[in-house]
Backbone atoms as SQL, in Angstrom:
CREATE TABLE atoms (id INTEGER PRIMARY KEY, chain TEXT, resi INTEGER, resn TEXT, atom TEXT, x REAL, y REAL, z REAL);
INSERT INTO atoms VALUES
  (1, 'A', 1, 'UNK', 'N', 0.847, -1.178, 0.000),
  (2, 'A', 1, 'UNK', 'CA', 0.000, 0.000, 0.000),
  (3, 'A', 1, 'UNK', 'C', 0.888, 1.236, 0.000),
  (4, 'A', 2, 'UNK', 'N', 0.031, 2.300, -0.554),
  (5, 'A', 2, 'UNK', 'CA', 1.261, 3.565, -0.200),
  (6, 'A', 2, 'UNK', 'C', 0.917, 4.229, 1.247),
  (7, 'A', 3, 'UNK', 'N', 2.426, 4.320, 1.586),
  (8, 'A', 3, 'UNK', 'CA', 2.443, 4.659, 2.931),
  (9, 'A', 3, 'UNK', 'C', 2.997, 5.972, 2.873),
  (10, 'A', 4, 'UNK', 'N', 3.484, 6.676, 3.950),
  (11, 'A', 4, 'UNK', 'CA', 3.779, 7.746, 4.414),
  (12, 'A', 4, 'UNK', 'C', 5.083, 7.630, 5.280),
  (13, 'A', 5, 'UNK', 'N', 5.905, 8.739, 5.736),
  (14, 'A', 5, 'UNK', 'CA', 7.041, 8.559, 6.035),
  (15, 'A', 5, 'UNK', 'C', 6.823, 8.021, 7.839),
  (16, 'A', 6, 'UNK', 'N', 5.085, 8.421, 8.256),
  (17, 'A', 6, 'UNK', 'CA', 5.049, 7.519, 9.540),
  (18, 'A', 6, 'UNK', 'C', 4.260, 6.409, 9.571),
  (19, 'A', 7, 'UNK', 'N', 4.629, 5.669, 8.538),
  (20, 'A', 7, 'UNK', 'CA', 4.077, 4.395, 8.532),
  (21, 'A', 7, 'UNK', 'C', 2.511, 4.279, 8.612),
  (22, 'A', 8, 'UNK', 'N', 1.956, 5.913, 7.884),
  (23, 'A', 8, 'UNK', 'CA', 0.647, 5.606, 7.664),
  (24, 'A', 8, 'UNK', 'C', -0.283, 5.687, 6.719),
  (25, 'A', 9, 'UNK', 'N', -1.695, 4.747, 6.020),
  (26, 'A', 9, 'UNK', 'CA', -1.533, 4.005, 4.872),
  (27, 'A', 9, 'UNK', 'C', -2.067, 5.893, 4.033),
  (28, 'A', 10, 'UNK', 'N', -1.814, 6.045, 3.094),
  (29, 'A', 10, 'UNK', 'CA', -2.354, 7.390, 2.057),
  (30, 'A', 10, 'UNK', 'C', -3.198, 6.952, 1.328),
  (31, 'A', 11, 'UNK', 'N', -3.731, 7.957, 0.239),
  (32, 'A', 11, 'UNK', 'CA', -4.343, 7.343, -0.881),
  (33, 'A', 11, 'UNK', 'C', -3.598, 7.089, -1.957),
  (34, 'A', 12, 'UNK', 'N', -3.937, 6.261, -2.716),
  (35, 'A', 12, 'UNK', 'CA', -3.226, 6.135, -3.804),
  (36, 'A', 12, 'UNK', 'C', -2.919, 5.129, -4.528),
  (37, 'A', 13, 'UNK', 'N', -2.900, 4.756, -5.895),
  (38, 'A', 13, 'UNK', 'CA', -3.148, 3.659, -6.602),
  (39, 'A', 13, 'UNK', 'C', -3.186, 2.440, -5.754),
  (40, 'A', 14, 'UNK', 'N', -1.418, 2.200, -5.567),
  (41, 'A', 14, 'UNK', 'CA', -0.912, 1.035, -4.637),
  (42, 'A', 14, 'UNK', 'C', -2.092, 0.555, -3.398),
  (43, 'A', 15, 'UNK', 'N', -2.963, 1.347, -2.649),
  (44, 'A', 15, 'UNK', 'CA', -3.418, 1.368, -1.577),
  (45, 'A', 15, 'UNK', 'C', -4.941, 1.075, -2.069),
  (46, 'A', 16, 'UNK', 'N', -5.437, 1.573, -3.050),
  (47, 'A', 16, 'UNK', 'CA', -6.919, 1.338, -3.768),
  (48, 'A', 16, 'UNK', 'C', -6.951, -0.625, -4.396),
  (49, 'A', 17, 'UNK', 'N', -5.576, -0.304, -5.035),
  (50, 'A', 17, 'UNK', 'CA', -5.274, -1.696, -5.724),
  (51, 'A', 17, 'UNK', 'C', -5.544, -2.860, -4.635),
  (52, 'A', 18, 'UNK', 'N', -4.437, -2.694, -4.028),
  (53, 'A', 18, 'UNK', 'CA', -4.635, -3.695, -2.658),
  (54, 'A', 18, 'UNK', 'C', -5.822, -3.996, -1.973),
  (55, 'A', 19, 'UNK', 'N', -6.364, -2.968, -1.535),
  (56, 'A', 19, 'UNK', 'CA', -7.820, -3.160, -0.541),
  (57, 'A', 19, 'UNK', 'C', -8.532, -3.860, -1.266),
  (58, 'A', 20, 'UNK', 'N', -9.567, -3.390, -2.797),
  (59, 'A', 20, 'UNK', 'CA', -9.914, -4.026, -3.653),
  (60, 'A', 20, 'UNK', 'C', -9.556, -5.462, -3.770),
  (61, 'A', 21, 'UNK', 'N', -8.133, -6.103, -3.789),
  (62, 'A', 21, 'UNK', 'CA', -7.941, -7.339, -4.214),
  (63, 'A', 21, 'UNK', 'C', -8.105, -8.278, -3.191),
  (64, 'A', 22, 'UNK', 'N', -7.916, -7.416, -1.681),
  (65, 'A', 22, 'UNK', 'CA', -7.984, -8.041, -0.455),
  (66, 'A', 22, 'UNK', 'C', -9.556, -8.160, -0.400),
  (67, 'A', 23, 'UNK', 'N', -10.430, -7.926, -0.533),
  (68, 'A', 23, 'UNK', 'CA', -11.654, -7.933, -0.591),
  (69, 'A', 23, 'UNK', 'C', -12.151, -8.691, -1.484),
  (70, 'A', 24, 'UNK', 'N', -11.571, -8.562, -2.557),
  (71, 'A', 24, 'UNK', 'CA', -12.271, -9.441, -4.057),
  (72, 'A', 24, 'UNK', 'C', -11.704, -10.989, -3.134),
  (73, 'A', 25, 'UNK', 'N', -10.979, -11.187, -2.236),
  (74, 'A', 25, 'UNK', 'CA', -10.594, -12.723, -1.727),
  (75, 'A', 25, 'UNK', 'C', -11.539, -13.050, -0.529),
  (76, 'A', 26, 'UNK', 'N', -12.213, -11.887, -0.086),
  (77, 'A', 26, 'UNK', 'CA', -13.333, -11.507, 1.383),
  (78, 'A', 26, 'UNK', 'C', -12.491, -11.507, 2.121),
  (79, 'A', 27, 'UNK', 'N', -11.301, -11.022, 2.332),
  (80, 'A', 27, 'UNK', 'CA', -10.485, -10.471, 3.556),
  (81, 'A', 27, 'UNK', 'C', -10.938, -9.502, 4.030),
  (82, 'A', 28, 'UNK', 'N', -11.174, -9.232, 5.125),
  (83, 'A', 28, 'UNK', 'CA', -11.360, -8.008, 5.842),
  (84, 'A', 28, 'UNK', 'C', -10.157, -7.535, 6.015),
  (85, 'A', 29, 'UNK', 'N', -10.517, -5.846, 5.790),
  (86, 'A', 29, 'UNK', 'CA', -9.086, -5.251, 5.762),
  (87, 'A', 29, 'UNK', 'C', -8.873, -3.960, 6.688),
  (88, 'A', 30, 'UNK', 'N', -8.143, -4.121, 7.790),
  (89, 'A', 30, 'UNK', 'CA', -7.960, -2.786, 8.307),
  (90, 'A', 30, 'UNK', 'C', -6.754, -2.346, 8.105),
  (91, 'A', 31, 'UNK', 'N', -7.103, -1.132, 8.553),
  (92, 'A', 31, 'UNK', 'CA', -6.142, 0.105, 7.937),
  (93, 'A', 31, 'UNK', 'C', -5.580, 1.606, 8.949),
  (94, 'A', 32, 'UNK', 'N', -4.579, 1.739, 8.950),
  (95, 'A', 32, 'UNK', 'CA', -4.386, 3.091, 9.585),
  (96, 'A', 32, 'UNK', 'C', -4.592, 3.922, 8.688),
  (97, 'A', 33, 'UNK', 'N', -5.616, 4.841, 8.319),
  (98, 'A', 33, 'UNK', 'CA', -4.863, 5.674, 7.058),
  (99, 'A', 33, 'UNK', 'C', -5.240, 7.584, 8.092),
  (100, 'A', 34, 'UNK', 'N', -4.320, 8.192, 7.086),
  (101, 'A', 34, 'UNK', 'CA', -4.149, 9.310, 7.336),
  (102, 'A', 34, 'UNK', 'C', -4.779, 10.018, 5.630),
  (103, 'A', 35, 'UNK', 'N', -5.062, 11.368, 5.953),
  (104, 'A', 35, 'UNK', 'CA', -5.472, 12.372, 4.784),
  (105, 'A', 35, 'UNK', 'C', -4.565, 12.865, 4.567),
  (106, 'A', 36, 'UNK', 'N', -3.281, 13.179, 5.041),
  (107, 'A', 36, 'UNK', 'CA', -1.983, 13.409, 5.291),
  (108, 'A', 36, 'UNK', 'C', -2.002, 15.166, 5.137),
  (109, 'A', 37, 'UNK', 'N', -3.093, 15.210, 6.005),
  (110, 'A', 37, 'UNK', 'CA', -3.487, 16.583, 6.851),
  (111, 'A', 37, 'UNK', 'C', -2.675, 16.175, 8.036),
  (112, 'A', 38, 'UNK', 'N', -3.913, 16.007, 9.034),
  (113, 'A', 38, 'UNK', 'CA', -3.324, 15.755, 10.276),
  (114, 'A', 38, 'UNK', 'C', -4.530, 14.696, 11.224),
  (115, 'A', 39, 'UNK', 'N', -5.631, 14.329, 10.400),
  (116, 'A', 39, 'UNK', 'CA', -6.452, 13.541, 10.735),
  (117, 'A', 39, 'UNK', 'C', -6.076, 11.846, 10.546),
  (118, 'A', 40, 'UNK', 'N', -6.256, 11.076, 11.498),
  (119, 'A', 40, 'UNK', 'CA', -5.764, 9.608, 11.127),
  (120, 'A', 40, 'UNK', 'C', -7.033, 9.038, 11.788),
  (121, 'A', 41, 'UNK', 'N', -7.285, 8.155, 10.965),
  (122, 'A', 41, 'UNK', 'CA', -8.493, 7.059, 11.351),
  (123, 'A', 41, 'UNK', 'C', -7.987, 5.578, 11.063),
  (124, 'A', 42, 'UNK', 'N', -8.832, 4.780, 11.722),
  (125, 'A', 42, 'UNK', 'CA', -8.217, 3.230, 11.755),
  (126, 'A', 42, 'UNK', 'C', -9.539, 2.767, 11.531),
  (127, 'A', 43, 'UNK', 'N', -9.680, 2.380, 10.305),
  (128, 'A', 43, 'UNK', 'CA', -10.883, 1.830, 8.843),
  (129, 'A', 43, 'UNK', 'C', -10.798, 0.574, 8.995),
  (130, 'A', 44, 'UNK', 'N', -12.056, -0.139, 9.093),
  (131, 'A', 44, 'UNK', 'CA', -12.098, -1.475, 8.244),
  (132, 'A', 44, 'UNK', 'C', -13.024, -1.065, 6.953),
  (133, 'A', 45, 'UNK', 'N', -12.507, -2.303, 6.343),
  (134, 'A', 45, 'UNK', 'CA', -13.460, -2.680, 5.102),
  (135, 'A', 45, 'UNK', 'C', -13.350, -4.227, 5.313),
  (136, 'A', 46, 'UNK', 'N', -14.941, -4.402, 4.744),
  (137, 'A', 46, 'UNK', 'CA', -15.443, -5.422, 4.411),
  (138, 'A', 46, 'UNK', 'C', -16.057, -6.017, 3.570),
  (139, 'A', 47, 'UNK', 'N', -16.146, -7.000, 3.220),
  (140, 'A', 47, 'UNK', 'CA', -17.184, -7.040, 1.468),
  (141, 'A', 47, 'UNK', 'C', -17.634, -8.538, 1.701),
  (142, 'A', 48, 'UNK', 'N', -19.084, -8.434, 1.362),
  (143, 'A', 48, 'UNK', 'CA', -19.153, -9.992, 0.912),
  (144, 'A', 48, 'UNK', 'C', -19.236, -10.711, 2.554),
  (145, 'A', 49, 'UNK', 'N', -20.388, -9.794, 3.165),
  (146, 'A', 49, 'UNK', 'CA', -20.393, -11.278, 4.720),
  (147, 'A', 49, 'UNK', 'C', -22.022, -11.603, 4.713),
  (148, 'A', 50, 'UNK', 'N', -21.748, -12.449, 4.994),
  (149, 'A', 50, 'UNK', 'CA', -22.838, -13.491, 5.691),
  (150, 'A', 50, 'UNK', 'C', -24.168, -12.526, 6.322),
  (151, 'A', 51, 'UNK', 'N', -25.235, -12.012, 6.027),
  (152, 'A', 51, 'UNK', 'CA', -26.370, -11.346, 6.378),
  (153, 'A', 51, 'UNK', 'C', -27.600, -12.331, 6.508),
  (154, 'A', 52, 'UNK', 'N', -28.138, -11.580, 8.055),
  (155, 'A', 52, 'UNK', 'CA', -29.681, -12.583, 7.961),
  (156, 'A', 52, 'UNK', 'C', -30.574, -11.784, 8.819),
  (157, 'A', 53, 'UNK', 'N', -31.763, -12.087, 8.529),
  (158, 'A', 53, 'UNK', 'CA', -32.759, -10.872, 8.428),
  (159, 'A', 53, 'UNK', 'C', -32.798, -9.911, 7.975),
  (160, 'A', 54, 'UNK', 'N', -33.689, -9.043, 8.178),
  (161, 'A', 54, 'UNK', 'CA', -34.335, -8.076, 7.754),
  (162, 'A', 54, 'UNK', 'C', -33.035, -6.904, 8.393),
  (163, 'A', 55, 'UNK', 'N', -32.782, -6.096, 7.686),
  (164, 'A', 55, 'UNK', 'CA', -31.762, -5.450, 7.618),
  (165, 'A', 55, 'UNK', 'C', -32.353, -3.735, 7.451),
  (166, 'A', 56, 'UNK', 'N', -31.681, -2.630, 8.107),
  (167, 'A', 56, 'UNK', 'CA', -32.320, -1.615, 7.807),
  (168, 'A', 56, 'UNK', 'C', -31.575, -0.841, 7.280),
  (169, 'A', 57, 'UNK', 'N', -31.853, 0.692, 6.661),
  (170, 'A', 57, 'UNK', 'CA', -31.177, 1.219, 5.422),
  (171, 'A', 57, 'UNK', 'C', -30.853, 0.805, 4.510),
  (172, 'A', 58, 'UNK', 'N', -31.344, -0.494, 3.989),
  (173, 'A', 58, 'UNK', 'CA', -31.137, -0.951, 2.883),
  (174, 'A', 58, 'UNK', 'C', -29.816, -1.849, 2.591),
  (175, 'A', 59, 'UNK', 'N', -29.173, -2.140, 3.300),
  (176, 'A', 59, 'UNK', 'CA', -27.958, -2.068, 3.806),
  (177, 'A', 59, 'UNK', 'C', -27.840, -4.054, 2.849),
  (178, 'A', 60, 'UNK', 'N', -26.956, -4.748, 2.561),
  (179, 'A', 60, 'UNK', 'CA', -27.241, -5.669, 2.011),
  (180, 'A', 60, 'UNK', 'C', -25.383, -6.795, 2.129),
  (181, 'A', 61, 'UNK', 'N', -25.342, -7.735, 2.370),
  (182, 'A', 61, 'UNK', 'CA', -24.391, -8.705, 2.206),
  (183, 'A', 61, 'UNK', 'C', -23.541, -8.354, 1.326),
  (184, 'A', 62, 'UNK', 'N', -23.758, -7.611, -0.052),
  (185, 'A', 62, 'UNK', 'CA', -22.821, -7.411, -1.259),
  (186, 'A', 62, 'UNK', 'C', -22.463, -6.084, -1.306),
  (187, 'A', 63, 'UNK', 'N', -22.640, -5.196, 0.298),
  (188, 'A', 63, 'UNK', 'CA', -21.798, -3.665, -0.018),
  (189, 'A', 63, 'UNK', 'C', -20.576, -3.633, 0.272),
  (190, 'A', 64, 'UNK', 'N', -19.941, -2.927, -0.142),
  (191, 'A', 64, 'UNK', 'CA', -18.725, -2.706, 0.840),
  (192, 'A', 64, 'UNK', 'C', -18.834, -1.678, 1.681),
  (193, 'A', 65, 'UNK', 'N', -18.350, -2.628, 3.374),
  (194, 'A', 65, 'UNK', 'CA', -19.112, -2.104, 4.279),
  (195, 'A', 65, 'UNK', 'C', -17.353, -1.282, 4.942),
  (196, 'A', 66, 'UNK', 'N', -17.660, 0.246, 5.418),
  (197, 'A', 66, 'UNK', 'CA', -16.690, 1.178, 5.956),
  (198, 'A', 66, 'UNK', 'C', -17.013, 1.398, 7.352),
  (199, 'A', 67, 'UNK', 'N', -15.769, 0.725, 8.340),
  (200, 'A', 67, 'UNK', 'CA', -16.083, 1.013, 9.707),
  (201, 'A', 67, 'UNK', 'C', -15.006, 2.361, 10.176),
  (202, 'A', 68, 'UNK', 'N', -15.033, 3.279, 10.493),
  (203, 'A', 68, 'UNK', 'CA', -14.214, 3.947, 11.013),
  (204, 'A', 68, 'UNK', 'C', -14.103, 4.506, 13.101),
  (205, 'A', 69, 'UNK', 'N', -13.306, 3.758, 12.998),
  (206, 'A', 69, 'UNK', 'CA', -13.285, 2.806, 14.794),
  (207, 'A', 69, 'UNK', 'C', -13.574, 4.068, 15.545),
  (208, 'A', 70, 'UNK', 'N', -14.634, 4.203, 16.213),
  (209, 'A', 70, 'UNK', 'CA', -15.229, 4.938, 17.155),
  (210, 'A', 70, 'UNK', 'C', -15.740, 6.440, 16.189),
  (211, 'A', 71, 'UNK', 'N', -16.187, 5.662, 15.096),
  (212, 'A', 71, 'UNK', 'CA', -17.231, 7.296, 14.680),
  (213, 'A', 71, 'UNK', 'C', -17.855, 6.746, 13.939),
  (214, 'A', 72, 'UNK', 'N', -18.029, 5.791, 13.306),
  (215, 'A', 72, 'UNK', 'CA', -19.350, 5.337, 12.739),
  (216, 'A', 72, 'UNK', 'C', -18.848, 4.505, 11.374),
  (217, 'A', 73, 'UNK', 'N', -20.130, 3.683, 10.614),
  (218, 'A', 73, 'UNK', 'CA', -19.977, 2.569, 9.674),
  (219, 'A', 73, 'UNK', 'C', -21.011, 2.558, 8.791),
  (220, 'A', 74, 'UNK', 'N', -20.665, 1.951, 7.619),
  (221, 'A', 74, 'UNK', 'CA', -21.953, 2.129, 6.823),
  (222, 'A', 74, 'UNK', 'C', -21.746, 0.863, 5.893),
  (223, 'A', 75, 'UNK', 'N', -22.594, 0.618, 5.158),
  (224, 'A', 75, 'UNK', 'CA', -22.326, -0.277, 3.849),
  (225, 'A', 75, 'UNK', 'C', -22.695, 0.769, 2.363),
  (226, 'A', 76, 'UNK', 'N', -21.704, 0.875, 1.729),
  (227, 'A', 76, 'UNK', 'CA', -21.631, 1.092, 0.347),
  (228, 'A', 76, 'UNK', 'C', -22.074, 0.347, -0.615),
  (229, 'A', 77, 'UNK', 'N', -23.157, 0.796, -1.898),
  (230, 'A', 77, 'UNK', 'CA', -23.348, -0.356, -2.951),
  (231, 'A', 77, 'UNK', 'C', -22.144, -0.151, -3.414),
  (232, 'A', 78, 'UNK', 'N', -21.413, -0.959, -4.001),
  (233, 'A', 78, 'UNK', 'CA', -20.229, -0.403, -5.050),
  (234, 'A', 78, 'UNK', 'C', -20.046, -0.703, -6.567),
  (235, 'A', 79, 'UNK', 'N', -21.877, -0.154, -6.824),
  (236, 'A', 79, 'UNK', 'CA', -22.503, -0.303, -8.199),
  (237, 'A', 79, 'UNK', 'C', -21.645, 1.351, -8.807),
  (238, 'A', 80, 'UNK', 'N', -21.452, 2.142, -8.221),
  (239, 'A', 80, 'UNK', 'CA', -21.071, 3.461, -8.330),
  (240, 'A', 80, 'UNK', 'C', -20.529, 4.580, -7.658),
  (241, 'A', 81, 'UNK', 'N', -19.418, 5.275, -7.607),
  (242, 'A', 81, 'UNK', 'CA', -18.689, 6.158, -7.349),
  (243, 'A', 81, 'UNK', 'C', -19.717, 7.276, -6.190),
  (244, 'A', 82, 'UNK', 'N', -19.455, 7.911, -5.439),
  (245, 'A', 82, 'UNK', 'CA', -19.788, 8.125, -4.079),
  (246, 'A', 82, 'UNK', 'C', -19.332, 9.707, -3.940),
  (247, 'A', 83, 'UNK', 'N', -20.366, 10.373, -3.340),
  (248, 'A', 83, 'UNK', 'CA', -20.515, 11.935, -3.339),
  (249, 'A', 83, 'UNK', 'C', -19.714, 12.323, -1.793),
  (250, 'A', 84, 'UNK', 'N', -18.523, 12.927, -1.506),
  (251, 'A', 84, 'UNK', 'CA', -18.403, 13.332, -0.193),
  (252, 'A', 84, 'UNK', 'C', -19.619, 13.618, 0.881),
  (253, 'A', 85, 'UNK', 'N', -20.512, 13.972, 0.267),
  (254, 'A', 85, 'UNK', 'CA', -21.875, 14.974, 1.535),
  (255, 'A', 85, 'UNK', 'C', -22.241, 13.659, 1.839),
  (256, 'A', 86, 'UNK', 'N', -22.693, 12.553, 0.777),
  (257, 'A', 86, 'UNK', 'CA', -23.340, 11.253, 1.216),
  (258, 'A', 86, 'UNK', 'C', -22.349, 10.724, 2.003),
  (259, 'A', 87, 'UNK', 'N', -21.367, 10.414, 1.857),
  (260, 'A', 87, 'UNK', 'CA', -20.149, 9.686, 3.098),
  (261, 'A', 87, 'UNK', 'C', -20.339, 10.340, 4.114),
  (262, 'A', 88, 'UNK', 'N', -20.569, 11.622, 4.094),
  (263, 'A', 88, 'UNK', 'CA', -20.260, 12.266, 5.092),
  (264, 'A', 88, 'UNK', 'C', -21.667, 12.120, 6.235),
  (265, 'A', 89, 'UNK', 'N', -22.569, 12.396, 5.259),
  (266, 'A', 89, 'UNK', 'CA', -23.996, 12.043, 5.918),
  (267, 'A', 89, 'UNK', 'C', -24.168, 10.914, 7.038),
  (268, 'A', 90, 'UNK', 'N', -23.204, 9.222, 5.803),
  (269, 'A', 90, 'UNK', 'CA', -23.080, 8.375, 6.606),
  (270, 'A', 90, 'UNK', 'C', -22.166, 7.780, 7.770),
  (271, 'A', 91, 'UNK', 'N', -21.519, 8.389, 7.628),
  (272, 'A', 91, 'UNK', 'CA', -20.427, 8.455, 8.307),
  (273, 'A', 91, 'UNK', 'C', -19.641, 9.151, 9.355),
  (274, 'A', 92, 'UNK', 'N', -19.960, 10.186, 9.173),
  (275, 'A', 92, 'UNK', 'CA', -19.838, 12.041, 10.409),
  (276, 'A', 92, 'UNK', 'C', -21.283, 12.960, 10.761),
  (277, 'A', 93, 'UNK', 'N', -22.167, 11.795, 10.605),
  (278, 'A', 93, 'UNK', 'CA', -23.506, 12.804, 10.508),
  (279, 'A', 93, 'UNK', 'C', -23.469, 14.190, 10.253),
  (280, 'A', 94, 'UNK', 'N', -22.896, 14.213, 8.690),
  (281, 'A', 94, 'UNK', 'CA', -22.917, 15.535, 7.770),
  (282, 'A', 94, 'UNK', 'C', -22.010, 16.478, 8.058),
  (283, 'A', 95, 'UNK', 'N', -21.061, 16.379, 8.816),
  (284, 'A', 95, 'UNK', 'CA', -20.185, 17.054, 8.286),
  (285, 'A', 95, 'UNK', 'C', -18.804, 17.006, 7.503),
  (286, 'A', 96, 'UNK', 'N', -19.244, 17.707, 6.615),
  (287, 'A', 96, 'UNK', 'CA', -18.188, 17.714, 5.343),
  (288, 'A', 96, 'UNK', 'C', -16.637, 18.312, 5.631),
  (289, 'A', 97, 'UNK', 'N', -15.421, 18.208, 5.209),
  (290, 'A', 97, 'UNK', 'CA', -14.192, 18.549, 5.138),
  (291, 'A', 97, 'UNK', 'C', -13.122, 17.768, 4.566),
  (292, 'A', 98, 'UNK', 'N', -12.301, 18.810, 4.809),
  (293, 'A', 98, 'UNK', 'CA', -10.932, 17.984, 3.691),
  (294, 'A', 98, 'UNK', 'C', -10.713, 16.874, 4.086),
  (295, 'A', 99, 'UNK', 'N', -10.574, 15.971, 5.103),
  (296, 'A', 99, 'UNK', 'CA', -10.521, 14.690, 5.810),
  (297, 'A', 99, 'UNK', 'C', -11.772, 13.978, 4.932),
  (298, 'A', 100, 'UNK', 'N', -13.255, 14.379, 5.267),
  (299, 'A', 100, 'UNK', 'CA', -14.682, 13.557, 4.605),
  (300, 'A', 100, 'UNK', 'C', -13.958, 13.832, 2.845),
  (301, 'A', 101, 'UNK', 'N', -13.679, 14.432, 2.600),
  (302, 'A', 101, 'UNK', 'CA', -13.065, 14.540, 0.947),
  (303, 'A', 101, 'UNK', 'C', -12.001, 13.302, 0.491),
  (304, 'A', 102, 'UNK', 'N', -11.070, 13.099, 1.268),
  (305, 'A', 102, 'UNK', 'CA', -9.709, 12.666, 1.048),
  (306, 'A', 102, 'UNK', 'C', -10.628, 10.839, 1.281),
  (307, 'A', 103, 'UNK', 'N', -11.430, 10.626, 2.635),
  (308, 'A', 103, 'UNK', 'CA', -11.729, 9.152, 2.990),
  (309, 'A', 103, 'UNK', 'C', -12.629, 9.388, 1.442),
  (310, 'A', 104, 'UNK', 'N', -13.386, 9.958, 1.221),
  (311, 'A', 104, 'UNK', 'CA', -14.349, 10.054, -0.352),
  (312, 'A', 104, 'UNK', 'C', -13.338, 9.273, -1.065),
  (313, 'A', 105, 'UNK', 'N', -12.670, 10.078, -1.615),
  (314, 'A', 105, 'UNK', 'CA', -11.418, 9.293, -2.691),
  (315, 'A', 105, 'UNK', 'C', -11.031, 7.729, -2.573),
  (316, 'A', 106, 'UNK', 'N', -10.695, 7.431, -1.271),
  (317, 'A', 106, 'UNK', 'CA', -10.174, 5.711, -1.094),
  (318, 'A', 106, 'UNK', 'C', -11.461, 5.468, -1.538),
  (319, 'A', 107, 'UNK', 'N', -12.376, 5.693, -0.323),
  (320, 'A', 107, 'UNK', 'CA', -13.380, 4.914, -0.982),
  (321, 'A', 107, 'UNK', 'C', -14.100, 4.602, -3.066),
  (322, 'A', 108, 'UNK', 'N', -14.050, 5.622, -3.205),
  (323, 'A', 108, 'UNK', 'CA', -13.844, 5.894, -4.907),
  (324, 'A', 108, 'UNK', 'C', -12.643, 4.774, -5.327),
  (325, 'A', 109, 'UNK', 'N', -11.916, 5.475, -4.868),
  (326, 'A', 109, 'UNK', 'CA', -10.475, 4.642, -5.195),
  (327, 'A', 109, 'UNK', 'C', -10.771, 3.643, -5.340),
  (328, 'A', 110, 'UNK', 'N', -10.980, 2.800, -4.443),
  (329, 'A', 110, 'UNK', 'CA', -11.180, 1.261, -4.036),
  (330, 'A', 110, 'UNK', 'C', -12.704, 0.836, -4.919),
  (331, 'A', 111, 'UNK', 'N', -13.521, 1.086, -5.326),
  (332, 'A', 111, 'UNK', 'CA', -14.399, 1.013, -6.100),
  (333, 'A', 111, 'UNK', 'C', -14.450, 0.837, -7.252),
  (334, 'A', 112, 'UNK', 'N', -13.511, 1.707, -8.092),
  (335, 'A', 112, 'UNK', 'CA', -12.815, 1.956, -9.303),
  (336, 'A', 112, 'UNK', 'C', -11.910, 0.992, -9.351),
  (337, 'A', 113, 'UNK', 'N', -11.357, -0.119, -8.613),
  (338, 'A', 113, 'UNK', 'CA', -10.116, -1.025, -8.793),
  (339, 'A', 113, 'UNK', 'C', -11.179, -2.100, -8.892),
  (340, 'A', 114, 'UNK', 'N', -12.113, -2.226, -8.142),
  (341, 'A', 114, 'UNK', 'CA', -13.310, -3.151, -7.992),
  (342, 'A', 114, 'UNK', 'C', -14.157, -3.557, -9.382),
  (343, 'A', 115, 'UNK', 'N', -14.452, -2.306, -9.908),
  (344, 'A', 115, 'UNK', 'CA', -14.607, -2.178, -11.309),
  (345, 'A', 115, 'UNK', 'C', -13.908, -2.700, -12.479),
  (346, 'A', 116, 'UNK', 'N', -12.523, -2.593, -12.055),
  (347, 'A', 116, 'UNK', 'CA', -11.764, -2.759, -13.323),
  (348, 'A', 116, 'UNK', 'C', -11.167, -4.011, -13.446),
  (349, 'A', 117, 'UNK', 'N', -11.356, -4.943, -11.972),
  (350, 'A', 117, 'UNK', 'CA', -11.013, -5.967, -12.047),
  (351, 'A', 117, 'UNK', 'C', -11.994, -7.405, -12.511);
């Protein structure tokens, strides 16, 4: 993955590529990543688990699902590319910034490798 000079994960091809492939195998994947502002979060992703019952928000076994450890989680369809305000909605209950921008991108990122593979 691409890292940073403190060993923490960035965005960027190497790092989209990977997650994606770790997932296309159903690895769950966590992550330190930084916006390489000054914000660092410790992410899982998940894809592809085991669901039963009735489920709310629509939420479904085949999203890829974004935990960000002590602020919140969501499942992504990853039929299509993803608006910052909506991440942000789901994820920071709406508030937007260069950090909700930069996690936008992996997530994109990682979607777009998902796609192409």
């Amino acid at each position: 993955m691409d890292m940073n000079k403190y060993n923490e994960v960035v965005n960027g091809k190497k790092t989209y590529k990977m997650i994606a492939t770790l997932l296309d195998y159903r690895f769950p994947v966590l992550i330190g990543w930084t916006d390489g502002k000054s914000t660092h979060y410790d992410i899982l992703f998940t894809f592809g688990i085991e669901s039963a019952g009735v489920n709310q928000r629509g939420l479904k076994g085949d999203d890829l699902f974004v935990s960000i450890m002590g602020t919140g989680a969501f499942g992504f369809k990853i039929d299509s590319l993803k608006e910052s305000r909506y991440v942000s909605e789901k994820l920071f209950l709406g508030k937007v910034d260069e950090s909700v921008e930069a996690l936008t991108d992996l997530i994109n990122g990682i979607i777009k490798e998902w796609q192409e593979m």
